[in-house]
LUMLUM-792287 format. One record per residue (C-alpha): residue in three letters; x, y, z. Coordinates in steps of 0.25 Angstrom, whole numbers, plus 5000, padded with zeros to 4 digits. Layout:
BEGIN
ALAXYZ...
// end
This chain:
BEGIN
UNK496250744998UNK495750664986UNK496450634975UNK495550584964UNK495350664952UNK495550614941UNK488749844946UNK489249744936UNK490549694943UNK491449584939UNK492649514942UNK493949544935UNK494749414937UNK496149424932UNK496649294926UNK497949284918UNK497249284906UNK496649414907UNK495249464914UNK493949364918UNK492749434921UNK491649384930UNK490649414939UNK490349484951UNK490849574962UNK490849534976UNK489349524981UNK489749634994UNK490249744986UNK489149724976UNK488249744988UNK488849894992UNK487550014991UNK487950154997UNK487350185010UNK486050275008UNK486750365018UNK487850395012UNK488650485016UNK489150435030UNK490450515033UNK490350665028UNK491350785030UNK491050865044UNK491650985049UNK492751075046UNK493850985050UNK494650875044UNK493250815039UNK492550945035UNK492850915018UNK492850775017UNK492650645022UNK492950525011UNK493650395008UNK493450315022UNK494050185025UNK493750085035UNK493749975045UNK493049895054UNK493349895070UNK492449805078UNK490949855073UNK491449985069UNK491850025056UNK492750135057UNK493050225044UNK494350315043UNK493950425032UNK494750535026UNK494350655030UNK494650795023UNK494650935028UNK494451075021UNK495651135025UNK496451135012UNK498051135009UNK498451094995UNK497850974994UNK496351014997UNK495850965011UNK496550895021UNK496250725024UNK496250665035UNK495750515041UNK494650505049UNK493950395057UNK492450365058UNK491750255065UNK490450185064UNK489550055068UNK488650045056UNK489650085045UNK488650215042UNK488650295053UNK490250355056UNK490650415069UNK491850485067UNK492950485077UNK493050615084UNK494450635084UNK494550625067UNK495450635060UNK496450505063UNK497450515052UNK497850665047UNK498850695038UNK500450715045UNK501450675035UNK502050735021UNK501150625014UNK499950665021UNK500050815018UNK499350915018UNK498150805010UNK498050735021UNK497850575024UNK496550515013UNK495850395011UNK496250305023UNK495950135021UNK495950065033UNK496349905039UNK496549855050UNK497649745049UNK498049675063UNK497549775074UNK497949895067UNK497149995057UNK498050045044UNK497450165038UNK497950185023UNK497750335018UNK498050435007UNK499150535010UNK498950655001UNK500250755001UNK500950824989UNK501850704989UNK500950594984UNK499650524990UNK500350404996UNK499450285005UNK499850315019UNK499950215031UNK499250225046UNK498850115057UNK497950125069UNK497650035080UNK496250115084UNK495850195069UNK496250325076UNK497750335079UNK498550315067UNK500150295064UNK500550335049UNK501550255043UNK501550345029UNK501250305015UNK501150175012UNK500950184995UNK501350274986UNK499750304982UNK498450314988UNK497450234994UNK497850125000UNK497149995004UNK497649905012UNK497349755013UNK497249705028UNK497749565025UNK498949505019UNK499149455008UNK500549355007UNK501049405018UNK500749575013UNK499749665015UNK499349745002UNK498649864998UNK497949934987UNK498250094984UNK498350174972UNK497250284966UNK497550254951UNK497950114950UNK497950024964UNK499349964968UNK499449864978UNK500649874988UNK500949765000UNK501749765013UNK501949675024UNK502049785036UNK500849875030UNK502049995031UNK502849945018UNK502149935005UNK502749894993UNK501749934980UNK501549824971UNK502149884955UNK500849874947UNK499549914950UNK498449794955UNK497449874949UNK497149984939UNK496150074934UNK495250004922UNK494750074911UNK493350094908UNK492950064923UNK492550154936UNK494050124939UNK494750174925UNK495350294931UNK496050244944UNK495750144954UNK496150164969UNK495850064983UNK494750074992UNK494650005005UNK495549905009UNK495549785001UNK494949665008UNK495049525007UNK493849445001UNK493449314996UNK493749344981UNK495249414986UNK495749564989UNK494549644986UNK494949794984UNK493749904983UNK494350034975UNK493950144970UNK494150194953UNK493850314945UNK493650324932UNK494250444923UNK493950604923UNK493350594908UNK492350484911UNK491950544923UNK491650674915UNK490850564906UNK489950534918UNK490050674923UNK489150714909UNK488050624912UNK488050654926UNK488050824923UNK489250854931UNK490550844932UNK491250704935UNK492850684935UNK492750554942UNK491950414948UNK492650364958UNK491950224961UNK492050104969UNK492649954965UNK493249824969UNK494449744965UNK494949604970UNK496449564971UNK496949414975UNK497049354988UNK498349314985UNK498849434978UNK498249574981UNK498949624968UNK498149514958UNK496749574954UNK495749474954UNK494449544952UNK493749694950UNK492349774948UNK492049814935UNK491249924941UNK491250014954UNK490049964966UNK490350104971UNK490050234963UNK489850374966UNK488350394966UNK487850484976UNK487850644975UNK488950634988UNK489750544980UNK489650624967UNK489850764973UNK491150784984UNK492650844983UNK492950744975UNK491750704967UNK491250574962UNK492150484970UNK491750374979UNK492850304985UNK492750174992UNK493950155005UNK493250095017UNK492549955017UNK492149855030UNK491049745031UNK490249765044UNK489149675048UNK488849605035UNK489049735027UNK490249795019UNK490449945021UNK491250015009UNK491550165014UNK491950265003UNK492050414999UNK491150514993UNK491750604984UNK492950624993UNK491850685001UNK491050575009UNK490950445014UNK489950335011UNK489750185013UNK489050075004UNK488649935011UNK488549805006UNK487849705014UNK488849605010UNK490249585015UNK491449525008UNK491949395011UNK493249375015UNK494049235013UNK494449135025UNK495749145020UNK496849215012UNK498149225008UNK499049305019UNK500349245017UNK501049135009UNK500549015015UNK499449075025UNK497949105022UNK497449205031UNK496049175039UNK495149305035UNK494549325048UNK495049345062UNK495049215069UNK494649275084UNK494349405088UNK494249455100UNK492849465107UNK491849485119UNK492249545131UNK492949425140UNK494349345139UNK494349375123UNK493849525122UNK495249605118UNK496149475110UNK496049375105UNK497349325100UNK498549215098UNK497749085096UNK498348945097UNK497648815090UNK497448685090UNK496748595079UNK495848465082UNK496048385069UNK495448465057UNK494048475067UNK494348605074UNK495248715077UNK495448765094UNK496048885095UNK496648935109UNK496849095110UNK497349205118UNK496249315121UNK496249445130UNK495049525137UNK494449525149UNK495349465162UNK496149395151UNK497449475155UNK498449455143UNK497649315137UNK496649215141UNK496449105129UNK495249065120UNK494848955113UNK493948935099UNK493748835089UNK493748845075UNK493248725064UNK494148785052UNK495248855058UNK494648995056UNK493249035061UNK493448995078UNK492448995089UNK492649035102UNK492548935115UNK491148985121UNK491848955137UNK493249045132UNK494249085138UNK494948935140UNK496048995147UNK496249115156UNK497649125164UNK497449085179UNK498949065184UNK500249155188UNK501049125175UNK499849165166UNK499349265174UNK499449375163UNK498649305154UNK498649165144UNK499249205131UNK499549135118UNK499148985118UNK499748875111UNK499148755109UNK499548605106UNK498848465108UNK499648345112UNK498848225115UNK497548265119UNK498148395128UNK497948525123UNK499348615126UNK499148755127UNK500448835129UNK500148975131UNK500749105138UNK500749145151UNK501149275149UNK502249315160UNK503549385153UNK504349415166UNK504749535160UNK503549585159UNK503049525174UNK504449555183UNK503649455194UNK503549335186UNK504349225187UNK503849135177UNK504349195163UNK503849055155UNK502449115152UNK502348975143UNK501148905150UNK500448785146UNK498948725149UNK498348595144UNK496948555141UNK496048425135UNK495048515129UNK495648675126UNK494748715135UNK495148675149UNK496548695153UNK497648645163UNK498748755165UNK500148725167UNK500848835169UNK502148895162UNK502948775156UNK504148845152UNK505148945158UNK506449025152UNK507548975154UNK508549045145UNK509049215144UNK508149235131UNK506749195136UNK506949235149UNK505949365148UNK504949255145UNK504449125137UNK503049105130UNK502249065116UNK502448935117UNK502348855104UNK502348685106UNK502548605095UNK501348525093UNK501848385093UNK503048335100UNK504648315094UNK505448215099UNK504748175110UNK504548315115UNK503548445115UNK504248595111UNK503648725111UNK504548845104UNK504348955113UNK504749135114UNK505749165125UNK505949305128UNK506849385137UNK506349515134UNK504949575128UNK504949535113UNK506249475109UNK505749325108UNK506349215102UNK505849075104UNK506248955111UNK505848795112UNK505448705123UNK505048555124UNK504448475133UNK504148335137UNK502748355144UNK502248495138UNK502148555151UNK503748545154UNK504448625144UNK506148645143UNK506848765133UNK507448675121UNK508748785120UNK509248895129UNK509148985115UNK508049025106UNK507548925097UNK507149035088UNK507549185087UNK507149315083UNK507749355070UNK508249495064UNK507549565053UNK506349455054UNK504949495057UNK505449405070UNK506649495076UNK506249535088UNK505449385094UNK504749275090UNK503849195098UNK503249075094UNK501749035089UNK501548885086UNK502148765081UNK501448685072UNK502248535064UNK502148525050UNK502748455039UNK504148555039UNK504548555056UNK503748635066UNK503248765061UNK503248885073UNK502449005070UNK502949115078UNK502849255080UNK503849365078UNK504049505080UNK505049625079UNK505449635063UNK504449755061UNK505149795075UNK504049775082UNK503449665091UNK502349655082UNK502249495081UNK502249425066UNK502149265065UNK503149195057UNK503549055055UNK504748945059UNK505048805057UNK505848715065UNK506148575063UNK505048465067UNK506348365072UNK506948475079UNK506148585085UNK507248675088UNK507748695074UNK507348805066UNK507148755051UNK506448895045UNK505949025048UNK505249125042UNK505649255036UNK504549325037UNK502949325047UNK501749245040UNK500649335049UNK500949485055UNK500149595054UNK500649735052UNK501049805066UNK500149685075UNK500549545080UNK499949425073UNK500349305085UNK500249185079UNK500049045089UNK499148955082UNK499248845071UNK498348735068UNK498348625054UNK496948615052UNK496148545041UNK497548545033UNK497848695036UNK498548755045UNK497948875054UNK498548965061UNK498149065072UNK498549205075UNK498449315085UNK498149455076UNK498549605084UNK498549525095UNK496949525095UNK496449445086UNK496649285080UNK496849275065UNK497249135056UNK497849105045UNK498148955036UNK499548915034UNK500048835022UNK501548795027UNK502148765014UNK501748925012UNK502548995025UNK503748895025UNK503948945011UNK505049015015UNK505748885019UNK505648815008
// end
């Protein structure tokens, strides 16, 4: 149910002193002209869809873009026609197929009811969709909460803000994910679990008078990252009485313009305005915007770039939905601000692909740096005949754009303690050997006829492409790894005379802590204690296990990234930090307290660091499908030891 009653552009750049005005708005959204065959998505039928169908968002999958729209039906209670959220898909961004079994998200609950669920947003963080939407009841019009893993089977988890429309930025920001919401001023709100939003007090943007926004301004799509920072697209109206103005010259009646603008907030803090339109790119022009249930309102909600174009969906009237195109796509930034101390790489690193060893995952990389020349890269991928892993190798020049080995895969398991698959390389270099510690993947729990639970295997090679296996190096020995022992991480330079790899002992499914070794030889490996070496630790994001990633040296002792799960009571792994002594590899000196990469409700595996051309990379498996990166600056995430 709607709620709305009542190209000279320029940069608003907000300096302590007051306002600086320059020129120009960003080339792609200066390029948007409506599609000629507007409308593409009308009302049907005498259903759920038979009155409206409005205010779409969406999101790209593969080559389709799929739209959830908010559909209404005439069937009227109080609050006028019912909404619901329907789903729509389509190859070319025009023509929309929509899915047969519609609608996807009704209304259920007491904040749902009897209005129904409006305007949905949608992101996709990790492997899993989040829908925002408006819940319209006679309590309020709260921003409510869904996720998907497929677009079509959804989980509410509620209201989210005390206001509407919601907009939700995919990436974090200092270690928080943010959004925008609000129909009359827009708030911004953050949370670090996308479940708990806490709203920030003053609004990051209000209504201007004398402009197509004076009257209220309200979110769009969701807010995207861009060269020039947060770039939010919203929607403003301007007031009854100069709407009636318009209305006079027009020769009807006009109560309000709803129009189309943009907004930039700063990398570093999504609640700093850095830069707004002085006027809307987006006006209600045509007789289908002009004339509808609610009249004169076009209202943007869904953007995507696809093949070189930008595809910016909106509402009709609260009637229709159209599309205007740029052939111009914004630019996003190599790196940003995630956390303190880490500037996240824009892109995915690697992505699954084709239809052999790498088709379904690839994931939980391992690197290894030749001087400042060139980054290799070992990774853990599934597909066909792959079982649980086979590994991959690529190359990269500056630590972010990699290409694949044309004779891939390198390594495939061949032998009875690998006979499930290769997982989760680790890689060192001592004299002119490569070491590649990987898993093997044999838990005896889980295989009651194996009688080798060490599942930590070893291969070397001269050239990272031909190996020489060697087997499992490592058994149990003691009660509390005696399910199993794996994720070996060595320490890339000997310590008093010897090599040492922390490792994750387990006796039973998830409840991990981790263990040393050393050796004389690297291929002969002896447990330093008969005890863990690090535990689990209640009320951390680590409570349940903790399994360790890689070991890098620098300047303060040996720095072990690992991975940790059970705080959120899940298994849902989160990587964090720990830093033990250089002179003494067994002593703990710090720990953090909390992870510096998780993604809401999916894993982040993290197994690969590299110092390359004075920063440090490091690599990470996403949803256990994908590889992402990010830079580290130490002196940022040992802050909390100092």
């Amino acid at each position: 149910m709607s709620s709305r009653w009542g190209w000279k552009t320029m940069w608003v750049v907000i300096l302590f002193f007051g306002l600086l005005w320059a020129e120009d708005t960003p080339p792609w959204i200066k390029g948007f002209k409506k599609y000629e065959g507007n409308p593409i998505l009308l009302p049907r039928g005498i259903s759920f869809e038979a009155k409206a169908t409005f205010n779409p968002g969406v999101i790209l999958k593969g080559d389709t873009i799929c739209m959830l729209y908010r559909s209404e039906a005439w069937h009227t209670k109080e609050f006028g026609g019912e909404s619901s959220i329907s789903l729509a898909k389509s190859l070319n961004g025009i023509d929309f197929i929509r899915y047969e079994e519609n609608p996807v998200v009704s209304s259920e609950y007491d904040y749902e009811t009897p209005g129904g669920c409006e305007d949905p947003r949608v992101v996709k963080v990790g492997d899993i969709y989040y829908v925002t939407y408006t819940g319209y009841s006679p309590k309020g019009i709260p921003s409510c909460l869904a996720s998907s893993k497929d677009l079509i089977h959804w989980k509410k988890y509620g209201p989210i803000t005390p206001a509407k429309s919601a907009a939700i930025l995919s990436t974090p920001i200092n270690g928080k994910y943010w959004l925008y919401f609000g129909d009359t001023n827009i708030w911004a709100a953050y949370s670090t679990d996308f479940l708990n939003w806490k709203v920030v007090e003053e609004p990051v943007m209000r209504p201007r008078k004398g402009y197509f926004d004076e009257e209220l301004v309200e979110p769009g799509p969701p807010p995207i990252i861009t060269e020039e920072g947060i770039l939010l697209i919203y929607n403003g109206n301007i007031p009854k009485e100069k709407a009636e103005e318009l209305g006079k010259k027009e020769n009807r009646t006009k109560i309000r313009e709803y129009s189309t603008g943009w907004a930039i907030f700063s990398h570093e803090d999504p609640t700093k305005l850095i830069a707004r339109c002085e006027e809307p790119f987006l006006t209600p022009t045509e007789s289908f915007e002009k004339v509808g249930q609610v009249d004169d309102v076009v209202f943007s909600e869904g953007l995507v770039k696809k093949d070189g174009r930008s595809y910016l969906y909106y509402g009709c009237a609260d009637t229709y939905i159209s599309v205007t195109i740029s052939d111009r796509t914004w630019r996003e930034p190599q790196l940003f601000t995630g956390s303190p101390g880490i500037w996240k790489i824009t892109s995915p690193i690697l992505l699954a692909e084709g239809d052999g060893f790498e088709r379904d995952r690839v994931y939980n990389p391992t690197v290894i740096a030749e001087g400042d020349t060139i980054i290799y890269m070992i990774y853990r991928a599934e597909g066909e005949g792959t079982g649980t892993g086979a590994f991959g190798l690529a190359w990269s020049k500056d630590g972010i754009k990699f290409n694949r080995y044309e004779k891939n895969p390198i390594m495939i398991s061949e032998y009875n303690f690998e006979e499930s698959g290769c997982e989760d390389p680790r890689v060192v270099k001592f004299g002119d050997t490569y070491y590649l510690f990987y898993d093997g993947n044999e838990p005896i729990y889980e295989k009651p006829g194996a009688t080798t639970p060490g599942n930590i295997c070893l291969a070397t090679s001269r050239d990272l492409v031909h190996w020489e296996k060697h087997g499992e190096i490592l058994q149990p020995i003691n009660d509390w790894e005696s399910g199993q022992i794996k994720a070996p991480a060595p320490i890339p330079q000997k310590i008093k005379g010897k090599y040492w790899m922390y490792y994750q002992g387990e006796k039973e499914p998830w409840k991990t802590s981790m263990g040393l070794a050393y050796s004389e030889d690297l291929i002969n490996w002896t447990q330093v204690f008969g005890e863990p070496t690090m535990i689990p630790r209640e009320n951390y994001f680590d409570s349940w296990g903790t399994e360790p990633g890689v070991a890098v040296i620098i300047d303060e002792g040996i720095l072990l990234i690992y991975n940790g799960w059970g705080g959120d009571g899940t298994n849902t792994n989160k990587t964090g930090w720990a830093l033990f002594s250089k002179e003494d590899p067994t002593k703990l000196i710090a720990r953090c307290n909390s992870p510096i990469i998780s993604l809401p409700h999916d894993h982040v595996f993290t197994e690969g660091m590299v110092r390359f051309k004075d920063k440090w990379y490091l690599y990470y498996g996403a949803a256990d499908k994908w590889i992402e990166g990010i830079v580290v600056d130490f002196e940022g995430i040992l802050s909390e030891v100092k």
